[in-house]
C-alpha positions as CSV (number, residue, x, y, z in Angstrom):
1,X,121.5,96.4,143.6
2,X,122.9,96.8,140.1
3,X,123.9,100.2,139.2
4,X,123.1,101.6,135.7
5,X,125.9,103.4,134.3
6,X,125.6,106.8,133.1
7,X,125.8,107.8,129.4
8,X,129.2,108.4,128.1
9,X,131.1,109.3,124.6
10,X,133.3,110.6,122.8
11,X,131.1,110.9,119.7
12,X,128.9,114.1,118.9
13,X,125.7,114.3,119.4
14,X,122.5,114.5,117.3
15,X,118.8,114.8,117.3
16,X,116.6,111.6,116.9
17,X,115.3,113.2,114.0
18,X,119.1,113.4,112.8
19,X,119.7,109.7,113.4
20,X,116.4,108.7,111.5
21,X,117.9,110.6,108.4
22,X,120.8,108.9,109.0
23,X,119.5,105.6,109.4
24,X,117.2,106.1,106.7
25,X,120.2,106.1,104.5
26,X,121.6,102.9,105.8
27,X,118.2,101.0,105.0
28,X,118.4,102.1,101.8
29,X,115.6,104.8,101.4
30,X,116.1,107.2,98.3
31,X,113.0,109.1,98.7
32,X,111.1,110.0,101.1
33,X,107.5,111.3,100.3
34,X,106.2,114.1,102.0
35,X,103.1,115.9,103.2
36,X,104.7,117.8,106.2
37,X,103.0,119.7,109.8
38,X,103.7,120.6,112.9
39,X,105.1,117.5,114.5
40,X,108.3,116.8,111.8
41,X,109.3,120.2,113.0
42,X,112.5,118.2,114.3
43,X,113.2,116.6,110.9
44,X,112.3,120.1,108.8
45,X,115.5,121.5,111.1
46,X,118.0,118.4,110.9
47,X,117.4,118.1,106.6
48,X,118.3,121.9,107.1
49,X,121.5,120.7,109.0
50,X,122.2,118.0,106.7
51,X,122.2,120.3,103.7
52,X,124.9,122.8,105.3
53,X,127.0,119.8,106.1
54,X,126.7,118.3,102.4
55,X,125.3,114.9,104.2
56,X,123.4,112.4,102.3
57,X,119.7,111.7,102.8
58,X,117.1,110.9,101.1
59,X,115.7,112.9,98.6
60,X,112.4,114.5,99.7
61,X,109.2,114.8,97.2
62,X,106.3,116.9,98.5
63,X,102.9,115.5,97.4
64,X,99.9,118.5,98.0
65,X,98.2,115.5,99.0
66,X,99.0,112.3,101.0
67,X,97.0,110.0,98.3
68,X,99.6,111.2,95.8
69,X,102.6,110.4,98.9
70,X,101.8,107.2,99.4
71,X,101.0,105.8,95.8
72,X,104.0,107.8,94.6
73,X,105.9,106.1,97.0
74,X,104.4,102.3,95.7
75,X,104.5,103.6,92.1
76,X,108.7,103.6,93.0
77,X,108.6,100.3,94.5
78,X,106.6,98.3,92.2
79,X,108.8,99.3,89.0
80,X,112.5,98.9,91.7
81,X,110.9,96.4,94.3
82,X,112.6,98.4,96.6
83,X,110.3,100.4,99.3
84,X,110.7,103.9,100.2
85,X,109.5,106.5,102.7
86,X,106.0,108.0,103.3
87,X,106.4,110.9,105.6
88,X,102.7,112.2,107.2
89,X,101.0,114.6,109.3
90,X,99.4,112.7,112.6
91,X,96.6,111.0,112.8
92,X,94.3,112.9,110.0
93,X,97.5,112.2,107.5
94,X,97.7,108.7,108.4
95,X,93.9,108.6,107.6
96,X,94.8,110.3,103.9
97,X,97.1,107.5,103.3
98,X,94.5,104.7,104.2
99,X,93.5,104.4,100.4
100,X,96.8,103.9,99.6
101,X,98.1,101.7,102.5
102,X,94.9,99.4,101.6
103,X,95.8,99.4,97.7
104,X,99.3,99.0,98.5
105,X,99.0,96.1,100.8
106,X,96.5,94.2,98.8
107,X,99.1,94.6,95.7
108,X,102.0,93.3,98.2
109,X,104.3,96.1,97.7
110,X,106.7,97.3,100.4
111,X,106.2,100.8,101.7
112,X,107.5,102.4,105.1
113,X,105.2,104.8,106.0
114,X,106.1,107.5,108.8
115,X,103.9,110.1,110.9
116,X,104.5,112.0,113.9
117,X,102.2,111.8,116.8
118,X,100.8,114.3,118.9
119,X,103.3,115.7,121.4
120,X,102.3,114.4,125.2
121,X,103.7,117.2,127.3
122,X,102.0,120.5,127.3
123,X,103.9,123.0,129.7
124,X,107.8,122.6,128.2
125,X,108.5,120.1,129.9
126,X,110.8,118.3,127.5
127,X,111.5,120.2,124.0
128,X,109.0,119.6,121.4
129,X,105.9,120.5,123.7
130,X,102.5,121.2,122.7
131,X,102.6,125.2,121.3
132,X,99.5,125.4,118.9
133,X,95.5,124.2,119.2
134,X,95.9,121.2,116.7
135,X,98.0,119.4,119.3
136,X,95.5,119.2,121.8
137,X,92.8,117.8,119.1
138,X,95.4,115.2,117.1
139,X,95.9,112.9,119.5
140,X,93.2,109.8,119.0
141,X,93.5,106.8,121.5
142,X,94.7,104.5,118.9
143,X,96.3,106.4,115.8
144,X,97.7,103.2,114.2
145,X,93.7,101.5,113.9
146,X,93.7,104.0,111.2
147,X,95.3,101.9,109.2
148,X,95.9,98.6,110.9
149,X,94.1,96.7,108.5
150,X,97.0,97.0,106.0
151,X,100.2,97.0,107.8
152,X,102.3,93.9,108.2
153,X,104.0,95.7,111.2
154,X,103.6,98.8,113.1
155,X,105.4,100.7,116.3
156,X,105.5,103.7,118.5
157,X,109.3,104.7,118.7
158,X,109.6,104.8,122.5
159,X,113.4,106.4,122.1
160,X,115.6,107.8,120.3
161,X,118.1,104.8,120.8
162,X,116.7,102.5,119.0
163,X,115.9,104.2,116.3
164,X,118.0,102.7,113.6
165,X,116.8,99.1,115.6
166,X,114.0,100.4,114.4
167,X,114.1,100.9,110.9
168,X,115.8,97.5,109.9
169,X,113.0,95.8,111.9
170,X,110.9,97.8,109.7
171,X,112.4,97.4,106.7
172,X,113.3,93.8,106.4
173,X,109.3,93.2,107.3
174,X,108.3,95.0,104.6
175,X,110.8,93.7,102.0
176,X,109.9,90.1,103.3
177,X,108.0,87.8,100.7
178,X,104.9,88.7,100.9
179,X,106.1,92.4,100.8
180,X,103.8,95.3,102.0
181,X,103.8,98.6,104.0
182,X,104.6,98.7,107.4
183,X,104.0,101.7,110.2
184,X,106.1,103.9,112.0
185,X,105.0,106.4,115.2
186,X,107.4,109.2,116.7
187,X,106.4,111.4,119.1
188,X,108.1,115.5,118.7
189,X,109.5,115.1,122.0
190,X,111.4,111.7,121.0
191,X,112.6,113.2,117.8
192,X,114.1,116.2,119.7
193,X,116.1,113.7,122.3
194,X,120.1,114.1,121.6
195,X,121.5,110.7,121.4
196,X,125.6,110.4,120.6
197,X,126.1,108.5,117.4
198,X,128.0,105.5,118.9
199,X,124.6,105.4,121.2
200,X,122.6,104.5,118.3
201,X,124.0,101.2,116.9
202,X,123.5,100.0,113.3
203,X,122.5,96.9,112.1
204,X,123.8,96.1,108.8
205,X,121.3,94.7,106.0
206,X,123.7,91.1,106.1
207,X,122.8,90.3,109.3
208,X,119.5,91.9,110.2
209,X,117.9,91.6,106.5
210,X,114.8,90.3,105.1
211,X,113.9,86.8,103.8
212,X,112.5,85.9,100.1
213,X,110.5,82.9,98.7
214,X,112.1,79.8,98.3
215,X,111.5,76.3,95.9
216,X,109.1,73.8,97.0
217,X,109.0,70.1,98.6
218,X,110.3,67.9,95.4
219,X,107.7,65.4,96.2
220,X,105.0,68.1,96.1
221,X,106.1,68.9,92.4
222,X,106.3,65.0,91.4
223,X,102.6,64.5,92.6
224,X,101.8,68.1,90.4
225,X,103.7,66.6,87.4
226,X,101.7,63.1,87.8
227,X,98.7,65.1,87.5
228,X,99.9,67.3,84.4
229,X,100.8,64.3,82.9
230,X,97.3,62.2,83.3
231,X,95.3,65.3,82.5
232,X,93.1,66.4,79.8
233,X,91.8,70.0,80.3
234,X,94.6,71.5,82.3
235,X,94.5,75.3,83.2
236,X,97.0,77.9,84.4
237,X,95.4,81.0,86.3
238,X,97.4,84.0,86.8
239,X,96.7,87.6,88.0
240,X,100.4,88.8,89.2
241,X,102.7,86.3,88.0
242,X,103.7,89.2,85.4
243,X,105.6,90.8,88.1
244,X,108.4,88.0,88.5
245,X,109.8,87.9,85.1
246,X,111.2,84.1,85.5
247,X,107.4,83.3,86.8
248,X,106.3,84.8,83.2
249,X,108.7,83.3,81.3
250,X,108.4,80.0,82.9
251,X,104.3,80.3,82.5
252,X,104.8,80.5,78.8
253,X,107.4,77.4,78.2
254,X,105.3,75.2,80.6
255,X,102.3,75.9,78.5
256,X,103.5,75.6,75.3
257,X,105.0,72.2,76.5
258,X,102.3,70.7,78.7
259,X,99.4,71.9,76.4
260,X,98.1,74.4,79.5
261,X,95.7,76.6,78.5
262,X,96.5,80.2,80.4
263,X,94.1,82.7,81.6
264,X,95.1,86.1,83.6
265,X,91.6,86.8,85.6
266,X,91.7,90.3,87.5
267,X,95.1,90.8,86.3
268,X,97.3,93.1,88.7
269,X,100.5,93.0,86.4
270,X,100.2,91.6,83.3
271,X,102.0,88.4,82.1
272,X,103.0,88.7,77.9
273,X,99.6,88.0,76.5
274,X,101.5,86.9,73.2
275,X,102.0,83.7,74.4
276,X,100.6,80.8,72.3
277,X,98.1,79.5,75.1
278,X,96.9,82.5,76.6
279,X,93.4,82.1,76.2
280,X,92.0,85.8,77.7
281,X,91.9,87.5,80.7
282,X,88.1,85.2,81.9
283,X,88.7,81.4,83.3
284,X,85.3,81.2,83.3
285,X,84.9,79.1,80.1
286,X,87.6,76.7,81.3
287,X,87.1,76.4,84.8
288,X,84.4,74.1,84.7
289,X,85.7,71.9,82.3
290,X,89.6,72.0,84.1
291,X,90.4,68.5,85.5
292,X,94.1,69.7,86.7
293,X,94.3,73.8,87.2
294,X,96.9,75.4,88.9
295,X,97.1,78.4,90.4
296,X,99.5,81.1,90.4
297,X,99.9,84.2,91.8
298,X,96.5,85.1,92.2
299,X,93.7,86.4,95.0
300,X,90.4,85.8,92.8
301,X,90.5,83.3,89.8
302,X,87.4,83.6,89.1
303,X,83.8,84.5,91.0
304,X,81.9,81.1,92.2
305,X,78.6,82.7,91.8
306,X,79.1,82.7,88.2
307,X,81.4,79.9,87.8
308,X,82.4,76.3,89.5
309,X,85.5,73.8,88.8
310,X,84.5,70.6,88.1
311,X,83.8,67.9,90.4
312,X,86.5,66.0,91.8
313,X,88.7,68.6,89.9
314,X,92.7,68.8,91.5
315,X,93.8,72.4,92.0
316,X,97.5,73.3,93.0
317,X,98.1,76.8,94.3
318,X,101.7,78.7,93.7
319,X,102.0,81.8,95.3
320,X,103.8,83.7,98.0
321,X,100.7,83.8,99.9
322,X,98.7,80.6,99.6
323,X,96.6,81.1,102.8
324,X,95.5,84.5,102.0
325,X,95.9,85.4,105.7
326,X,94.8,88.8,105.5
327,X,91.6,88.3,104.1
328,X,88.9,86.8,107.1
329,X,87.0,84.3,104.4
330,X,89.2,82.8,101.1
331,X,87.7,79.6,100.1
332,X,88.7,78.5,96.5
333,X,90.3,74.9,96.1
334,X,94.1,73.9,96.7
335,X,94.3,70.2,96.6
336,X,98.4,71.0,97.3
337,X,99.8,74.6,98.3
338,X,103.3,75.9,97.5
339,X,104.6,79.0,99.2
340,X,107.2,80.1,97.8
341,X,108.9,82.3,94.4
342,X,106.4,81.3,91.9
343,X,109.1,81.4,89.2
344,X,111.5,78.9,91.3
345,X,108.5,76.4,92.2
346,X,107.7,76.7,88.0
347,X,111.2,76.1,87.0
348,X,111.1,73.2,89.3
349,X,107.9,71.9,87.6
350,X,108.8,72.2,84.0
351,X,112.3,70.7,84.8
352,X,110.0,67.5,86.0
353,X,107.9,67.4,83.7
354,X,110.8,66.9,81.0
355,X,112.1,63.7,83.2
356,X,108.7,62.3,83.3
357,X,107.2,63.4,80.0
358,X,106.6,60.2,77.6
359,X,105.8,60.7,74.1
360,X,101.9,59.6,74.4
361,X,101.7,62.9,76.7
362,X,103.9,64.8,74.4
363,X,101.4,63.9,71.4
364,X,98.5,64.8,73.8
365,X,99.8,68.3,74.9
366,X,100.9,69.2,71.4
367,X,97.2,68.5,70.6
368,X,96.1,71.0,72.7
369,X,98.2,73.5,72.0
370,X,97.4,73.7,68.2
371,X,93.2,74.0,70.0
372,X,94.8,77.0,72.0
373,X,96.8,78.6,69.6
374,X,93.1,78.6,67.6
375,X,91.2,80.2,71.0
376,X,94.3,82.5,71.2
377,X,93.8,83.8,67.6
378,X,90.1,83.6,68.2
379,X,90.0,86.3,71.3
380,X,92.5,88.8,69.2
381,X,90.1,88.7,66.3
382,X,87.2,89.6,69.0
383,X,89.6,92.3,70.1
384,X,90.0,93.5,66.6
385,X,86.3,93.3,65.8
386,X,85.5,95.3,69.1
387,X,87.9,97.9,68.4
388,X,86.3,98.5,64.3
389,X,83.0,100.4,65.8
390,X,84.6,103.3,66.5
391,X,81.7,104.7,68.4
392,X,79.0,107.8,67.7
393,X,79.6,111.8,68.6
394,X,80.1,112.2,72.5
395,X,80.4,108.6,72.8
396,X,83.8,107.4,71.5
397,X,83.9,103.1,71.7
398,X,86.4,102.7,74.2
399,X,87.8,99.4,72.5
400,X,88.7,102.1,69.7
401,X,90.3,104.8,71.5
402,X,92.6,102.0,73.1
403,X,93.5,100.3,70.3
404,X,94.7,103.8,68.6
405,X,96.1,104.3,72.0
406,X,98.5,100.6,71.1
407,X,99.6,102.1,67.9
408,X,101.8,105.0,69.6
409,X,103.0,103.1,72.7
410,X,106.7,101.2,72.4
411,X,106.7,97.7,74.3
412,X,108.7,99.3,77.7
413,X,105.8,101.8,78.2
414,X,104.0,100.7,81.3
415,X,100.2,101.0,81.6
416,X,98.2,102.0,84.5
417,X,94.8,100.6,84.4
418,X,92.4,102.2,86.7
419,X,89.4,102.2,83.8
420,X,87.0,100.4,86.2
421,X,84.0,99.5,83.9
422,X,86.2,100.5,80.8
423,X,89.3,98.0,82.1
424,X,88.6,95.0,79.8
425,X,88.7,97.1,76.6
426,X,92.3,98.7,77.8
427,X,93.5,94.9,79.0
428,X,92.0,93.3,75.4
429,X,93.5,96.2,73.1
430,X,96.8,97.1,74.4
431,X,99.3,94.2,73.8
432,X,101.8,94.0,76.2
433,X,105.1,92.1,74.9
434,X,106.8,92.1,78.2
435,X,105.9,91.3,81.6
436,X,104.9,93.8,84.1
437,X,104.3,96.4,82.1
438,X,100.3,96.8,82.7
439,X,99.5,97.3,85.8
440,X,96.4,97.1,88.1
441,X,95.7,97.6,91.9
442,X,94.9,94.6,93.6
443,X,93.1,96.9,96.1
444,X,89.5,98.5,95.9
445,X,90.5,101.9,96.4
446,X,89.8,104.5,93.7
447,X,92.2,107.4,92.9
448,X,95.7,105.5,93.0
449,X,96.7,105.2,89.2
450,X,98.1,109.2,89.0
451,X,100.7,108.4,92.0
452,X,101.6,105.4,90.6
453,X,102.3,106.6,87.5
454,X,104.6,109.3,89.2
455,X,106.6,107.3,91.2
456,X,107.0,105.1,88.8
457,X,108.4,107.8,85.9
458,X,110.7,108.8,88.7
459,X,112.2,105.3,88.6
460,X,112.2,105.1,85.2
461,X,112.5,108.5,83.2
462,X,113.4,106.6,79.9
463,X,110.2,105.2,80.0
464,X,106.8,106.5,79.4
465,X,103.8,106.2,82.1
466,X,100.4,106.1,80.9
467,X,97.3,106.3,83.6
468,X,94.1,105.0,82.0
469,X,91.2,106.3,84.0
470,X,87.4,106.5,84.5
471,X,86.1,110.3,85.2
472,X,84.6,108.5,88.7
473,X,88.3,107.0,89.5
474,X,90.0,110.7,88.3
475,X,88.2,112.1,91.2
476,X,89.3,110.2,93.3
477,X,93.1,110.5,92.5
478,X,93.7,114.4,93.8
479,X,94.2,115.3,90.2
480,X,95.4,118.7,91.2
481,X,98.1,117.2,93.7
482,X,98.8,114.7,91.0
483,X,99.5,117.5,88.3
484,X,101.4,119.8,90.9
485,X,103.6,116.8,91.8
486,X,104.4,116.1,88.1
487,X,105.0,119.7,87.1
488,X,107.5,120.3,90.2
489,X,109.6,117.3,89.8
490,X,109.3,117.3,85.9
491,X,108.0,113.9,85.3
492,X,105.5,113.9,82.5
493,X,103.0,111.7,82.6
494,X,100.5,110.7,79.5
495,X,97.1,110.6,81.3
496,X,93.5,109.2,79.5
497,X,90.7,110.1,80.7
498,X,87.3,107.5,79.5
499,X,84.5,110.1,80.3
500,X,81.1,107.7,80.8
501,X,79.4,110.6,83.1
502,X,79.5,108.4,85.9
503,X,80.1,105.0,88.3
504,X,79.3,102.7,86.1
505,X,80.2,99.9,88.6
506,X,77.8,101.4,91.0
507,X,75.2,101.3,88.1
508,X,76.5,97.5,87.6
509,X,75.9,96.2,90.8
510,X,72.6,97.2,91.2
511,X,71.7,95.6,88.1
512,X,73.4,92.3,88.9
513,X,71.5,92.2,92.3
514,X,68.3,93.6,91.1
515,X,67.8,93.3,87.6
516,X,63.9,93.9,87.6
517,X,64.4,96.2,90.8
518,X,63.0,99.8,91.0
519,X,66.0,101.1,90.2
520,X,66.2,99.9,86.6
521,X,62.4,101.0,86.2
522,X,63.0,104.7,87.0
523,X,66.4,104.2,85.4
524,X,68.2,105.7,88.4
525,X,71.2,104.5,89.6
526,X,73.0,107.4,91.9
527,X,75.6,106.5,89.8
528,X,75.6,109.8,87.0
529,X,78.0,112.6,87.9
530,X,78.6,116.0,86.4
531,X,78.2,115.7,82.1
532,X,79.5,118.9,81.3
533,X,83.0,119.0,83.0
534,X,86.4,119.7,80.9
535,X,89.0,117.7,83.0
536,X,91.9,119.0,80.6
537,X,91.9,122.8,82.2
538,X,92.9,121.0,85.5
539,X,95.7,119.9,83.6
540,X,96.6,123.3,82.2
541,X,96.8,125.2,85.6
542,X,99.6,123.0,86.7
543,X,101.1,123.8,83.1
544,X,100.0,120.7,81.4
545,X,98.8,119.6,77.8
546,X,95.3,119.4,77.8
547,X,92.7,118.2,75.1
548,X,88.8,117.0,75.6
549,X,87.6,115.3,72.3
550,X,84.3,113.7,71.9
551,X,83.8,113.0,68.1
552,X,86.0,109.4,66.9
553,X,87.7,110.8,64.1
554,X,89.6,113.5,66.2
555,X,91.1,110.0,68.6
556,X,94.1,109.4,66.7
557,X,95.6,112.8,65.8
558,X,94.6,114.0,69.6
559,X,96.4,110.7,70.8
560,X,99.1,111.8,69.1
561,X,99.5,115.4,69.8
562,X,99.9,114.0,73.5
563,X,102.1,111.4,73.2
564,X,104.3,113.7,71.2
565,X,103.9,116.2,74.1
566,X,104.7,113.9,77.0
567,X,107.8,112.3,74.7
568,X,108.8,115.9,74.7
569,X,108.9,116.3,78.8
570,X,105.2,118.2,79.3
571,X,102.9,116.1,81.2
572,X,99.7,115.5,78.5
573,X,95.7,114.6,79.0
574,X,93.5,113.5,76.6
575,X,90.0,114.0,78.1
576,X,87.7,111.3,76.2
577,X,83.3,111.0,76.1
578,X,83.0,107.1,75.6
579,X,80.3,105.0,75.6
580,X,77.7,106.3,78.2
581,X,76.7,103.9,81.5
């Protein structure tokens, strides 16, 4: 029978909860956001041991509020790329982060998110035992179904061994193409076990790490080109191309040179709308009339109860999820899928469509672009036009207060567009030069624009963060843990609040599905909140700038006054009434 040989070294010993600071490091984790309780007892102590021996670890952020944690923590990652640490409470702060994890994972951004679990023995057995009544109440059969939907990988740590095994599985899953959050369970009683540090082996980030998009199949490109070539309505549809900058840059010199027009539908980071054949940010008026589109980087071109591509239409999809795997029903057309980086499989294209090019299609496409460039200039003169009503008393246009809003913001200023029913006006008014620099959840879940602006000032302090949002979104968001956040770790935000007293998408839908229903007879929607709030003295318990403004010729000294306030380091609101639902 084989014997097992006993544990032996010469190397001190440390906590599990030691190791996973340790090994945190080695991932490459500089943050970790925190909502703490009573199972990270373990790691509270060894960050205390770590300071006294001047050891590195990642720098902890506490959010009030897990909502704030985790879209802090994707706020980082989407302006780096590089995921960081979400650090909750159990099973009821795993269920705080669920918004996030689901806006997170539908906007494929890495995220490693951490809880504790309930400890299992209840008499001291081991150290770590259950001492206090939540531990006998936290403790569901299946803690990770709280958030299932959205991982891309999750584990119970069964020992402290493998705990840096652990984390570089974890981390090169999540910082795999498509990127996204992944889920990580430790019991107290693991985290307490003392394991010697030549026990825990590492696994280094060349060996063990994490794999990226590649180019396509060359004769997939030629048959892409052949079609380009032979086309006469060919479309480009984008929604997060934006946030590859080769993808963004190809996009616009394939355009330009193929005659494509370009449409960015449900945008999720923004693509330069300056090019010559962007066309608007609908594909609606092009789909149907698109012999060749192609489709990049996107979840929902367009919706097919309101529009349909033409028959016997050819449809190429680019993106680093052409399958859609995560979603149970996805049924739009790909004639030919590429998985792969979008701006690689691009570069390829436009390099073959140069070889092949002849000077018939080089008349054609030049054609078309001069008819694009004319669309282009017609949608910013519909912008311009919008933005010249500048509204009534109490109900500011929103087109108006955005475009004022353009005139104070510097190209590098990223956007956070959570304005729901107001979104189009802040897409159409607020030019964005360079890609990635408006940005919108791919998710449905409200409240996630405040973290994300956070996170993302903490990655870039040089730049300023601005969170558009709805009254019914800023409810959503844990303004309070948002302001606390921002005040504690001194990044100043620039937040816009467009007041319409309600959900106006709730209102919205109703009328889309019953447009001569009861509903619209009694005018009642269930979609009006509270009229009479002042979001602003939120603001200034936390020690914030605060303004509410409801008349049209206070917008562009108040827009000012808080711009100039959140240049200056003081986090700044600007509490709007717009246009009623």
């Amino acid at each position: 029978m084989q014997q097992v040989a006993p544990r032996a070294s010469n190397s001190p010993e440390y906590s599990t909860a030691y190791h996973l600071l340790d090994g945190l490091n080695e991932i490459g984790i500089e943050y970790l956001f925190c909502n703490f309780g009573t199972d990270h007892a373990p790691i509270i102590e060894e960050m205390a041991h770590k300071k006294k021996l001047g050891e590195k670890m990642p720098t902890v952020i506490r959010c009030p509020h897990e909502n704030t944690a985790g879209h802090m923590a994707g706020g980082y990652a989407f302006m780096t790329g590089r995921g960081q640490g979400v650090l909750v409470h159990v099973d009821v702060g795993t269920a705080n982060t669920a918004n996030a994890m689901h806006n997170i994972f539908r906007s494929r951004i890495p995220v490693l998110l951490m809880a504790g679990k309930a400890p299992y023995t209840t008499g001291n057995e081991l150290v770590g035992s259950r001492d206090t009544y939540v531990h006998f109440v936290q403790e569901p059969f299946d803690q990770g179904s709280l958030v299932r939907p959205y991982m891309k990988w999750e584990w119970t740590l069964p020992s402290g061994v493998v705990m840096k095994e652990a984390l570089r599985r974890a981390y090169s899953i999540m910082q795999s193409d498509p990127p996204g959050p992944v889920y990580l369970m430790m019991q107290r009683e693991t985290l307490t076990q003392q394991w010697s540090v030549d026990e825990v082996r590492r696994y280094s980030a060349e060996q063990f790490g994490n794999t990226r998009g590649g180019q396509a199949d060359p004769k997939l490109i030629g048959e892409l080109a052949d079609r380009i070539i032979n086309a006469e309505h060919p479309l480009l549809i984008t929604a997060y191309a934006g946030r590859n900058p080769r993808a963004a840059q190809m996009i616009a010199e394939l355009s330009e040179f193929a005659g494509i027009a370009v449409t960015e539908s449900h945008m999720s980071n923004n693509i330069p709308t300056t090019m010559p054949c962007f066309v608007g940010h609908s594909a609606d008026a092009h789909v149907p009339k698109a012999d060749v589109g192609i489709l990049v980087d996107v979840d929902v071109p367009w919706f097919p109860a309101d529009v349909q591509p033409k028959a016997h239409s050819f449809w190429a999809h680019i993106d680093m999820d052409i399958l859609k795997q995560a979603s149970p029903m996805w049924t739009f057309p790909g004639n030919l899928r590429m998985q792969g980086d979008s701006g690689n499989i691009l570069a390829q294209l436009f390099d073959e469509l140069k070889k092949k090019a002849t000077p018939a299609f080089k008349q054609k496409a030049a054609a078309r672009v001069e008819q694009l460039k004319s669309e282009h200039k017609a949608f910013s003169e519909r912008a311009a036009k919008l933005a010249a009503d500048k509204g009534k008393k109490n109900e500011i246009n929103p087109h108006y207060l955005m475009a004022e809003l353009n005139k104070l913001l510097d190209p590098k200023d990223v956007v956070f567009n959570e304005a729901i029913r107001n979104a189009g006006s802040v897409s159409m008014q607020i030019a964005r030069p360079l890609p990635n620099t408006m940005m919108r959840s791919a998710g449905g879940g409200l409240g996630w624009s405040g973290g994300f602006a956070l996170g993302a000032k903490l990655a870039a302090p040089d730049r300023m963060m601005v969170q558009v949002v709805g009254d019914g979104s800023f409810y959503f968001g844990n303004p309070s843990s948002v302001f606390s956040a921002a005040a504690q770790y001194k990044l100043p935000i620039l937040i816009i609040v467009t007041d319409n007293t309600g959900w106006g998408a709730v209102k919205a839908s109703t009328l889309r599905v019953f447009p001569h229903g009861e509903a619209v007879a009694a005018d009642d929607f269930q979609s009006k909140l509270q009229p009479d709030v002042d979001f602003s003295k939120i603001a200034e318990a936390f020690g914030a700038y605060g303004e509410k403004i409801g008349d049209p010729e206070e917008v562009p000294a108040a827009l000012a006054r808080c711009v100039k306030e959140v240049r200056g380091g003081r986090t700044a609101i600007l509490h709007a009434r717009v246009t009623k639902l």
